[in-house]
N, CA, C and O atoms as a Tinker XYZ file with bonds, in Angstrom:
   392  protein
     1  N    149.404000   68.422000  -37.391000    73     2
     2  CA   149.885000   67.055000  -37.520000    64     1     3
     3  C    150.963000   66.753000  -36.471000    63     2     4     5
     4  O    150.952000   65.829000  -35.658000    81     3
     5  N    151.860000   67.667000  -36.632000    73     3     6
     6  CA   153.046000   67.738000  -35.584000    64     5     7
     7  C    152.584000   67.397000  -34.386000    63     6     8     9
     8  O    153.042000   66.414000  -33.803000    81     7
     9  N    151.218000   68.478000  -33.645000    73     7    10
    10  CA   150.503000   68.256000  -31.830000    64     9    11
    11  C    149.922000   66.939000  -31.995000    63    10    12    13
    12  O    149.731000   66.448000  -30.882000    81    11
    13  N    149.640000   66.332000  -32.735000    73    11    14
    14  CA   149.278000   65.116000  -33.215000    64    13    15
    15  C    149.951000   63.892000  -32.590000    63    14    16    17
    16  O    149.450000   63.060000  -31.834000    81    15
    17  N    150.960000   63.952000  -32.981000    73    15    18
    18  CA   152.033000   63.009000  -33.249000    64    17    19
    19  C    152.653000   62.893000  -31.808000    63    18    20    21
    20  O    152.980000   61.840000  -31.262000    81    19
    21  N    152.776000   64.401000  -31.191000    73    19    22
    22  CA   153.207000   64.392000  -29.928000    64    21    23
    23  C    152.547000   64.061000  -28.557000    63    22    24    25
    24  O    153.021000   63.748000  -27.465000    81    23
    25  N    150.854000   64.308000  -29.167000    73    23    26
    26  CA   149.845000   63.732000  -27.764000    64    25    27
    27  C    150.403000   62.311000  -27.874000    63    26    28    29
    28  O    150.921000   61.886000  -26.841000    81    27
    29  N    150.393000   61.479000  -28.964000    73    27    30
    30  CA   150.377000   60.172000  -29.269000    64    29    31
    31  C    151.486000   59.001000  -28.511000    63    30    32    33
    32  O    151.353000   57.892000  -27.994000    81    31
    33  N    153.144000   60.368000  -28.897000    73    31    34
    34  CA   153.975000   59.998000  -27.906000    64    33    35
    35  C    153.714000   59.728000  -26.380000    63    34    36    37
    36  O    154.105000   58.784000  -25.694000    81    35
    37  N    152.970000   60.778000  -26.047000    73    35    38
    38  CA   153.135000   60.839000  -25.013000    64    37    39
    39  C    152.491000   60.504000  -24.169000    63    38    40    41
    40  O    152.864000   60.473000  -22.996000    81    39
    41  N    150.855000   60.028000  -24.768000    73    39    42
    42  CA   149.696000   58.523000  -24.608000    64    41    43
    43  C    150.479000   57.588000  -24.450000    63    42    44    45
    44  O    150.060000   56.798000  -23.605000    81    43
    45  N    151.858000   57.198000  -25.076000    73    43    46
    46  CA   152.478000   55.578000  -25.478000    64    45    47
    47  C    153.060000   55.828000  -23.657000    63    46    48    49
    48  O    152.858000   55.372000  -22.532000    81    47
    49  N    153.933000   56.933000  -24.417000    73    47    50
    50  CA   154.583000   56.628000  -23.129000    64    49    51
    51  C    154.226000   56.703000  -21.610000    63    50    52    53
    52  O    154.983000   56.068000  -20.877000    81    51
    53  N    153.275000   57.324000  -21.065000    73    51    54
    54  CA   152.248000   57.099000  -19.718000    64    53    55
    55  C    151.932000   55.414000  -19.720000    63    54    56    57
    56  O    152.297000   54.589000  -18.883000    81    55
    57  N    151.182000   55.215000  -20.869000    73    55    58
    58  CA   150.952000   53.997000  -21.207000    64    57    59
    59  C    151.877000   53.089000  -20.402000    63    58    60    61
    60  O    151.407000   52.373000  -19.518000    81    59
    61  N    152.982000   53.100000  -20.642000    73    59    62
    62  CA   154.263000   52.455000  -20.561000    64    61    63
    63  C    154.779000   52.789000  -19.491000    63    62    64    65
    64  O    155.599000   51.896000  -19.277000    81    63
    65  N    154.837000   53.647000  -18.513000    73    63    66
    66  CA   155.300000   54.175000  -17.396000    64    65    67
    67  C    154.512000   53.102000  -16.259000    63    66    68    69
    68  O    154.916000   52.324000  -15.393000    81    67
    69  N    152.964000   53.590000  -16.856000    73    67    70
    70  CA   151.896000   52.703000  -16.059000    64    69    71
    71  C    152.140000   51.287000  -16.000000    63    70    72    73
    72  O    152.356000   50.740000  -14.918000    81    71
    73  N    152.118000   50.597000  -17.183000    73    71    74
    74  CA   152.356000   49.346000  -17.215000    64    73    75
    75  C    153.193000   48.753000  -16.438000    63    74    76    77
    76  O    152.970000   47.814000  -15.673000    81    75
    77  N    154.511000   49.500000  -16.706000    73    75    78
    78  CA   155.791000   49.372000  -15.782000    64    77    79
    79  C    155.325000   49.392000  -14.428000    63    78    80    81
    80  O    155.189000   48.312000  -13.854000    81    79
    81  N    155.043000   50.534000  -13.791000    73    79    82
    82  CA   154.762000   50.398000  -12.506000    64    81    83
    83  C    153.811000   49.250000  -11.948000    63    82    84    85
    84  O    153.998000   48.466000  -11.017000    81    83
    85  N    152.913000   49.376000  -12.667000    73    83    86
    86  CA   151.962000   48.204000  -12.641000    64    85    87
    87  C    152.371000   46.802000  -12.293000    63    86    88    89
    88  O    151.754000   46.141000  -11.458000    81    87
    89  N    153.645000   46.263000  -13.087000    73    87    90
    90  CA   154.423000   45.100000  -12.932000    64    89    91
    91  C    155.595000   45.324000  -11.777000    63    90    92    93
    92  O    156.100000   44.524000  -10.988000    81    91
    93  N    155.774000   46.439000  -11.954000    73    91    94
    94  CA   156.800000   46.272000  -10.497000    64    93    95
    95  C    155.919000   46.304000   -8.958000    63    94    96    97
    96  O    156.370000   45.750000   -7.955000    81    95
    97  N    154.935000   46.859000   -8.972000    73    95    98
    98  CA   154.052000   46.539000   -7.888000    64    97    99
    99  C    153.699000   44.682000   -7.494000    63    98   100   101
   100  O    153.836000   44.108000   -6.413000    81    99
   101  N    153.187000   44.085000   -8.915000    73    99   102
   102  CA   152.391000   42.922000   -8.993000    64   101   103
   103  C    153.592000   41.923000   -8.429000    63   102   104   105
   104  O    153.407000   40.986000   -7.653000    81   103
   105  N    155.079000   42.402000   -9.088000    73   103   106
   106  CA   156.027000   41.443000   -8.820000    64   105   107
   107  C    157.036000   41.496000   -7.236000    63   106   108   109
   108  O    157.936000   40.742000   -6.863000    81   107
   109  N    156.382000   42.798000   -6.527000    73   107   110
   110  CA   157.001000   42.534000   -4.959000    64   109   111
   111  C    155.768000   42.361000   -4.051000    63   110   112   113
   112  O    155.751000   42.298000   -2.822000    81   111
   113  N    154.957000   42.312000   -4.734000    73   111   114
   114  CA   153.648000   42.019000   -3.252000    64   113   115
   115  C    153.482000   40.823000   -3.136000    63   114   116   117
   116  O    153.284000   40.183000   -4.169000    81   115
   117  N    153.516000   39.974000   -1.558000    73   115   118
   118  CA   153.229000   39.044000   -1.658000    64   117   119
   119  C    152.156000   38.269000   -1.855000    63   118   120   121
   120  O    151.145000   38.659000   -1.270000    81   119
   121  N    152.053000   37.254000   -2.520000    73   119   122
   122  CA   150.790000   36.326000   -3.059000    64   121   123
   123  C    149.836000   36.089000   -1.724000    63   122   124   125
   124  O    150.195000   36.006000   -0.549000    81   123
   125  N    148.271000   35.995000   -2.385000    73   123   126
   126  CA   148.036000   35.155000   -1.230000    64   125   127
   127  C    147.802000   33.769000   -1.818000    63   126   128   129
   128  O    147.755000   33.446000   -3.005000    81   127
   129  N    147.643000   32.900000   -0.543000    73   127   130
   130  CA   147.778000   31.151000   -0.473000    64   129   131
   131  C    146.804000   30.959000   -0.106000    63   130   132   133
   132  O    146.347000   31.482000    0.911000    81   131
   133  N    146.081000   29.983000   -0.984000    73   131   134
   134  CA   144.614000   29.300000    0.241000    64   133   135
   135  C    144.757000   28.383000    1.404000    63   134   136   137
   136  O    143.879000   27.907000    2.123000    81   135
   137  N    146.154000   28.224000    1.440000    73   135   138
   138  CA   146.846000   27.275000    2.509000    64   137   139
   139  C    148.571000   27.379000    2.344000    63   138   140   141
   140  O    148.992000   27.843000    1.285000    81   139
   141  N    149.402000   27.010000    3.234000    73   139   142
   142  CA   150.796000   27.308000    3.785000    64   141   143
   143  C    151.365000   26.437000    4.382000    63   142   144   145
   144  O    151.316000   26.564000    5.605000    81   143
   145  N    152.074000   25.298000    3.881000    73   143   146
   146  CA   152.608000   25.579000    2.478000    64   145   147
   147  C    151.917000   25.075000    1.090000    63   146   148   149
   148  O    150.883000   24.416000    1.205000    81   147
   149  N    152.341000   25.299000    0.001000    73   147   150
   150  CA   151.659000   24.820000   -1.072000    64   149   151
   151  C    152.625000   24.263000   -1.751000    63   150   152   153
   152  O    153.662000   24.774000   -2.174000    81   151
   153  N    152.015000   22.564000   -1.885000    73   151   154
   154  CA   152.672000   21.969000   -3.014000    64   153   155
   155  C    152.682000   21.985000   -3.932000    63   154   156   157
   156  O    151.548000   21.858000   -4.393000    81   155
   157  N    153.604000   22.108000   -4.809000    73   155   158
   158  CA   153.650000   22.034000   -7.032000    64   157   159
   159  C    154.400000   21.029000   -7.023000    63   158   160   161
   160  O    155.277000   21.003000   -6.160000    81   159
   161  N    154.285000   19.921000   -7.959000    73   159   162
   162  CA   154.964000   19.989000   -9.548000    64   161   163
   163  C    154.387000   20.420000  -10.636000    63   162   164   165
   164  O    153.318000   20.364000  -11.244000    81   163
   165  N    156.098000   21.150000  -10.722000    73   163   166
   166  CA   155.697000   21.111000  -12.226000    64   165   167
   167  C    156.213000   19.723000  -13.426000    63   166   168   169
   168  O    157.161000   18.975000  -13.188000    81   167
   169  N    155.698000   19.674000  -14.174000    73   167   170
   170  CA   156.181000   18.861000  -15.391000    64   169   171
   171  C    157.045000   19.002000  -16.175000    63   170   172   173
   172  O    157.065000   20.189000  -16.497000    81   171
   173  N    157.981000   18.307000  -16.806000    73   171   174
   174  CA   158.665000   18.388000  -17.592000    64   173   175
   175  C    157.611000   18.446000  -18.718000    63   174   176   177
   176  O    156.561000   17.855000  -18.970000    81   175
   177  N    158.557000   19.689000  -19.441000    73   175   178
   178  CA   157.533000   19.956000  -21.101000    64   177   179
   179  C    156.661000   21.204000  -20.573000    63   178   180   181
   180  O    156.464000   22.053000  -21.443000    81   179
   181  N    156.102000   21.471000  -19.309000    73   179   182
   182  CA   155.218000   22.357000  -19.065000    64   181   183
   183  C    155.515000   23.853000  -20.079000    63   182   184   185
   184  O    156.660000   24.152000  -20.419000    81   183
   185  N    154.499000   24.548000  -20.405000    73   183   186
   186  CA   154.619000   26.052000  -20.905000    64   185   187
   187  C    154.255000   26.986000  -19.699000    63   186   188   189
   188  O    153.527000   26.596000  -18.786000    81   187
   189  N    154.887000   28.432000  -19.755000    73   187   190
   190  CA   154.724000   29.418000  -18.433000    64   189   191
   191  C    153.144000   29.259000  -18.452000    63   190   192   193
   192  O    152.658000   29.461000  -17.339000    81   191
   193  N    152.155000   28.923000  -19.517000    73   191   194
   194  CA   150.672000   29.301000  -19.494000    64   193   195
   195  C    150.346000   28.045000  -18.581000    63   194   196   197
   196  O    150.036000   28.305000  -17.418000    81   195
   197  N    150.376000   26.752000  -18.958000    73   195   198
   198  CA   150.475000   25.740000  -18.105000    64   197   199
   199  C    150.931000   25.565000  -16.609000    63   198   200   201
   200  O    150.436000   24.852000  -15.735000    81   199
   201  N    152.066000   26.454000  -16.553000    73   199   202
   202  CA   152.412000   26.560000  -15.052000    64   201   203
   203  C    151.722000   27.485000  -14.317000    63   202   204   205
   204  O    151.427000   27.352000  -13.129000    81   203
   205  N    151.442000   28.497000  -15.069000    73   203   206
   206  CA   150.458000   29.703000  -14.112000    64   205   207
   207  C    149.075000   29.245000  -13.582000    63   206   208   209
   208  O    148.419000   29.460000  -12.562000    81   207
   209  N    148.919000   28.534000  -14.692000    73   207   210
   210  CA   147.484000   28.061000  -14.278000    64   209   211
   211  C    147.480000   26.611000  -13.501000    63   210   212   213
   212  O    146.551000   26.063000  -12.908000    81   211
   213  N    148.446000   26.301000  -13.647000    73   211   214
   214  CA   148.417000   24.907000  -12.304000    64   213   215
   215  C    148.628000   25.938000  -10.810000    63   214   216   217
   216  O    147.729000   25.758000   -9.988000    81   215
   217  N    149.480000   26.751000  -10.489000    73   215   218
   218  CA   149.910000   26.933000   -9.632000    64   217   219
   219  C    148.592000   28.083000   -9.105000    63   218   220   221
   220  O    148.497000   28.154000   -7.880000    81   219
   221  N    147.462000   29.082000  -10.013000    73   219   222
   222  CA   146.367000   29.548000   -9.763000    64   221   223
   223  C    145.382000   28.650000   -9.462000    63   222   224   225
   224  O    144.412000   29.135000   -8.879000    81   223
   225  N    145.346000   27.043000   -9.780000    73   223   226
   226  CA   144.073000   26.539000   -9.534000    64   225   227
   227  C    144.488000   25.641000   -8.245000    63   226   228   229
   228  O    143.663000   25.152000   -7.473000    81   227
   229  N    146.004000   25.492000   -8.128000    73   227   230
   230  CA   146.660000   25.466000   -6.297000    64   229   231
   231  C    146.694000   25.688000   -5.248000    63   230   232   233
   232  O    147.000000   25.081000   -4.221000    81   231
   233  N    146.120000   27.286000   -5.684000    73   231   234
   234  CA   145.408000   28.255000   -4.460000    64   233   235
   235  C    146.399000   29.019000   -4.870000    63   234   236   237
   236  O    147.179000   28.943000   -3.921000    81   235
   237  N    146.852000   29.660000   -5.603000    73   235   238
   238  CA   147.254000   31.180000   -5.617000    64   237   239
   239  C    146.647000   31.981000   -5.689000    63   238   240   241
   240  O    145.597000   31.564000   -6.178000    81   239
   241  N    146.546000   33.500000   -5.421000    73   239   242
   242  CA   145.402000   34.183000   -5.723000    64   241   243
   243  C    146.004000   35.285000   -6.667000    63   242   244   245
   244  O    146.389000   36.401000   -6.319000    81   243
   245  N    146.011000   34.660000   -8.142000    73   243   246
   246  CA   145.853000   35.798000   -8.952000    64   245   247
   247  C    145.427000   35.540000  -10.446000    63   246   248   249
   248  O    145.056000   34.382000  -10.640000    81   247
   249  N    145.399000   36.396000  -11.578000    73   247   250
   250  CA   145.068000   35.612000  -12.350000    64   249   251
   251  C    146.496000   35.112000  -13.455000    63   250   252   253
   252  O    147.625000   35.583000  -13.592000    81   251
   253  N    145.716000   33.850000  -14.156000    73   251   254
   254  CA   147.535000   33.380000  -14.465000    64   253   255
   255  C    148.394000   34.304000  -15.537000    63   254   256   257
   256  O    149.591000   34.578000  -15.614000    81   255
   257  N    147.148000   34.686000  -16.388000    73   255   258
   258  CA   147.926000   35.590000  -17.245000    64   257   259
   259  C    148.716000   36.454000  -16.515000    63   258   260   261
   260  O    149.850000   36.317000  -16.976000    81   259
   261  N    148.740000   37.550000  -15.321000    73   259   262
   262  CA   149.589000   38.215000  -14.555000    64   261   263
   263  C    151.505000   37.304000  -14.513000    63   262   264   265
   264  O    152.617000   37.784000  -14.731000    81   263
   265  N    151.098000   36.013000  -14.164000    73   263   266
   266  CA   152.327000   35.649000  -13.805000    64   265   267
   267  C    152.997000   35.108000  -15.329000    63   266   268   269
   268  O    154.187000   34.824000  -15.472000    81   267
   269  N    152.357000   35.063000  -15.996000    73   267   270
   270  CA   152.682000   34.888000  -17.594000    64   269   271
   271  C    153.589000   35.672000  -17.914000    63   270   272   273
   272  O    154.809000   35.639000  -18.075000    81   271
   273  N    152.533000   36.594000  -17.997000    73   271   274
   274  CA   153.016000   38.200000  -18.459000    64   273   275
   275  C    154.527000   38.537000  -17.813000    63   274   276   277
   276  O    155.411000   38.966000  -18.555000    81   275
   277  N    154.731000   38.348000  -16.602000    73   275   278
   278  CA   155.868000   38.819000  -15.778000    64   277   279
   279  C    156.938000   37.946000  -16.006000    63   278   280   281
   280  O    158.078000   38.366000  -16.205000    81   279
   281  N    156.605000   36.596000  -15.988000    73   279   282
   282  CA   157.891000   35.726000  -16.672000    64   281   283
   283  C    158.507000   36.038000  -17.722000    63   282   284   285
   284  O    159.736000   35.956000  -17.724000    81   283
   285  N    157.727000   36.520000  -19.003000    73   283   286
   286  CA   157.875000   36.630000  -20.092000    64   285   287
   287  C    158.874000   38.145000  -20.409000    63   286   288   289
   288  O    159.980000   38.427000  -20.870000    81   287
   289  N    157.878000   38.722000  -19.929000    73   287   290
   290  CA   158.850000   40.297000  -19.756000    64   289   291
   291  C    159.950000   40.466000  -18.839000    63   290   292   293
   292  O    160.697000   41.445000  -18.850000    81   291
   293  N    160.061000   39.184000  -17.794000    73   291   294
   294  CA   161.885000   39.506000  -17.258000    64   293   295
   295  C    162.513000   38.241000  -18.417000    63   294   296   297
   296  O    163.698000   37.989000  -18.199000    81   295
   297  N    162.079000   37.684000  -19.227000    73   295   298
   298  CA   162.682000   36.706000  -19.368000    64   297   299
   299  C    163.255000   35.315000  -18.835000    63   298   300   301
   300  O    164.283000   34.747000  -19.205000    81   299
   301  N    162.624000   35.038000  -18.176000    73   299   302
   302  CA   162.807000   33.897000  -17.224000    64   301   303
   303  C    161.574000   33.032000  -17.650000    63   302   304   305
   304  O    161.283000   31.956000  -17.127000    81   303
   305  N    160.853000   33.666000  -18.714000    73   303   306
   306  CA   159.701000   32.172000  -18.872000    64   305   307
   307  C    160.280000   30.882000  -19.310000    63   306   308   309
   308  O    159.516000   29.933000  -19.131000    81   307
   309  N    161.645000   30.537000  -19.938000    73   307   310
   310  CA   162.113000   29.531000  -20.269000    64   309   311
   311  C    162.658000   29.504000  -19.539000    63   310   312   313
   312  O    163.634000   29.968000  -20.129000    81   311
   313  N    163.085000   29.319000  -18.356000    73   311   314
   314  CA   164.152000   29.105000  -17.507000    64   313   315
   315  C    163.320000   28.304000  -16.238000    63   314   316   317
   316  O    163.997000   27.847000  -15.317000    81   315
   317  N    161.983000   28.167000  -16.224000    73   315   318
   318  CA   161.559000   27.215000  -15.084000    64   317   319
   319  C    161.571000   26.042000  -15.452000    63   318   320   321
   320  O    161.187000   25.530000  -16.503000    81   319
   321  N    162.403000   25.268000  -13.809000    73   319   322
   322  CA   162.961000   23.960000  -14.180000    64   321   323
   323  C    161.251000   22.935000  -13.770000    63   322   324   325
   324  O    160.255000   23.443000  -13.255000    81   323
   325  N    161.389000   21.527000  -14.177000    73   323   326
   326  CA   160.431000   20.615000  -13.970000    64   325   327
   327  C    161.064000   20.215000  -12.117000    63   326   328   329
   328  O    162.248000   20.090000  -11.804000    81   327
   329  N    160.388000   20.146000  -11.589000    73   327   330
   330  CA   160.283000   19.657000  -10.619000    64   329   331
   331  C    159.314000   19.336000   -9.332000    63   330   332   333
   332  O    158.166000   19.047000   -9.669000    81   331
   333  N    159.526000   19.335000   -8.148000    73   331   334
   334  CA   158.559000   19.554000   -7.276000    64   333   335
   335  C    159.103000   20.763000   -6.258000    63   334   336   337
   336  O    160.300000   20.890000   -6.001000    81   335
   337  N    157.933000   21.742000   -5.645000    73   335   338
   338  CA   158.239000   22.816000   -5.144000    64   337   339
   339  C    157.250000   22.871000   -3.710000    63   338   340   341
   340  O    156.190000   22.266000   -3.555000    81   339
   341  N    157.901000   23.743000   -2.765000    73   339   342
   342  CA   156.952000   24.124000   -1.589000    64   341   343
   343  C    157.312000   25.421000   -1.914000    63   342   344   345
   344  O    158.385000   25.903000   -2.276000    81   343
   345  N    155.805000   26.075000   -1.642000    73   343   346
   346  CA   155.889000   27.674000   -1.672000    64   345   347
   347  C    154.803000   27.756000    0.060000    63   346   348   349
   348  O    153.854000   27.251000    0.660000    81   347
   349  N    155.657000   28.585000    0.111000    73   347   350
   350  CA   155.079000   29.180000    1.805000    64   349   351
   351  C    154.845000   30.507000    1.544000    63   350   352   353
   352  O    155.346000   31.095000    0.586000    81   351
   353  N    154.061000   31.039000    2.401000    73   351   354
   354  CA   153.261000   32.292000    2.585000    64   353   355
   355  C    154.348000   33.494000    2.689000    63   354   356   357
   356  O    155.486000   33.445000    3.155000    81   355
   357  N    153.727000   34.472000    2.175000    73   355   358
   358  CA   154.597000   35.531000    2.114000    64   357   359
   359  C    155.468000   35.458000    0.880000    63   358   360   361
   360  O    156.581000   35.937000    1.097000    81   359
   361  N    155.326000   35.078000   -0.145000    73   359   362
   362  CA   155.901000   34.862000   -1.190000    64   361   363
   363  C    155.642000   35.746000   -2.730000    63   362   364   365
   364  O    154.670000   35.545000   -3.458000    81   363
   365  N    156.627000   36.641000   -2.982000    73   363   366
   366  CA   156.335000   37.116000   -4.153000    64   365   367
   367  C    156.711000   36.990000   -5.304000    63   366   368   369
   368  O    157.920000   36.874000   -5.504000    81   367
   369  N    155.604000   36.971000   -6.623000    73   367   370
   370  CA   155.968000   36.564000   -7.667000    64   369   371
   371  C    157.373000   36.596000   -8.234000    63   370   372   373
   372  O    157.698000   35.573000   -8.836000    81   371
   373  N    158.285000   37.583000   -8.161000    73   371   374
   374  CA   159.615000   37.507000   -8.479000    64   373   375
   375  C    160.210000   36.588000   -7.840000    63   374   376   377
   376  O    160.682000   35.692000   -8.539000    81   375
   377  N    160.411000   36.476000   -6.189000    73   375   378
   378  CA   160.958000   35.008000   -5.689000    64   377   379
   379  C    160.299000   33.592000   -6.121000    63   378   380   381
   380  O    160.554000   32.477000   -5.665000    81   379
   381  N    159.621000   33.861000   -6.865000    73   379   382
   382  CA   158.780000   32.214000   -7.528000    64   381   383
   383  C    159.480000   32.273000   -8.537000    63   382   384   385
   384  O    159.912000   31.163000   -8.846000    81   383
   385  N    159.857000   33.250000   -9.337000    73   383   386
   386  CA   160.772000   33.573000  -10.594000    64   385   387
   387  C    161.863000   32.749000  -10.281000    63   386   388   389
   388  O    162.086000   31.636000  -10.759000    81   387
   389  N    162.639000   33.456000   -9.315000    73   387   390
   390  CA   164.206000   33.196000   -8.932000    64   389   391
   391  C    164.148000   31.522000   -8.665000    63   390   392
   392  O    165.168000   30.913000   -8.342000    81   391
């Protein structure tokens, strides 16, 4: 029961190592653009699911849940303001954060 318990730990935690790395990769590589620069607004009222997916069907190239996911887990999904934005090439998901 005990070797049990300890593969299980230690499934979670790879698990979790991976994931991690996984997001720290996704959040310094830069995006690609189907064009440079790219215009947004966003809306007032918008949700991070709403914004990912305006700014993926913009020409970002990824999928939106990714940038969901990453808002959410630094905590910054409530913190994007309504406005209008230029994003230029070479841009990675964390500086879209900031």
């Amino acid at each position: 029961m005990f070797k049990l318990f300890k593969w299980l730990i230690a499934i979670l935690l790879s698990g979790g190592l991976i994931f991690g790395g996984w997001m720290a990769w996704f959040a310094s590589q830069p995006v690609e653009l189907s064009q440079s620069p790219l215009d947004i607004t966003i809306q007032p009222g918008m949700n991070m699911r709403q914004i990912s997916r305006q700014l993926a069907d913009a020409g970002m190239a990824w999928q939106p849940w990714q940038f969901t996911l990453l808002a959410r887990g630094l905590g910054r999904a409530e913190e994007i303001k309504a406005g209008s934005y230029e994003i230029t090439a070479g841009v990675t998901p964390l500086q879209l954060l900031e």
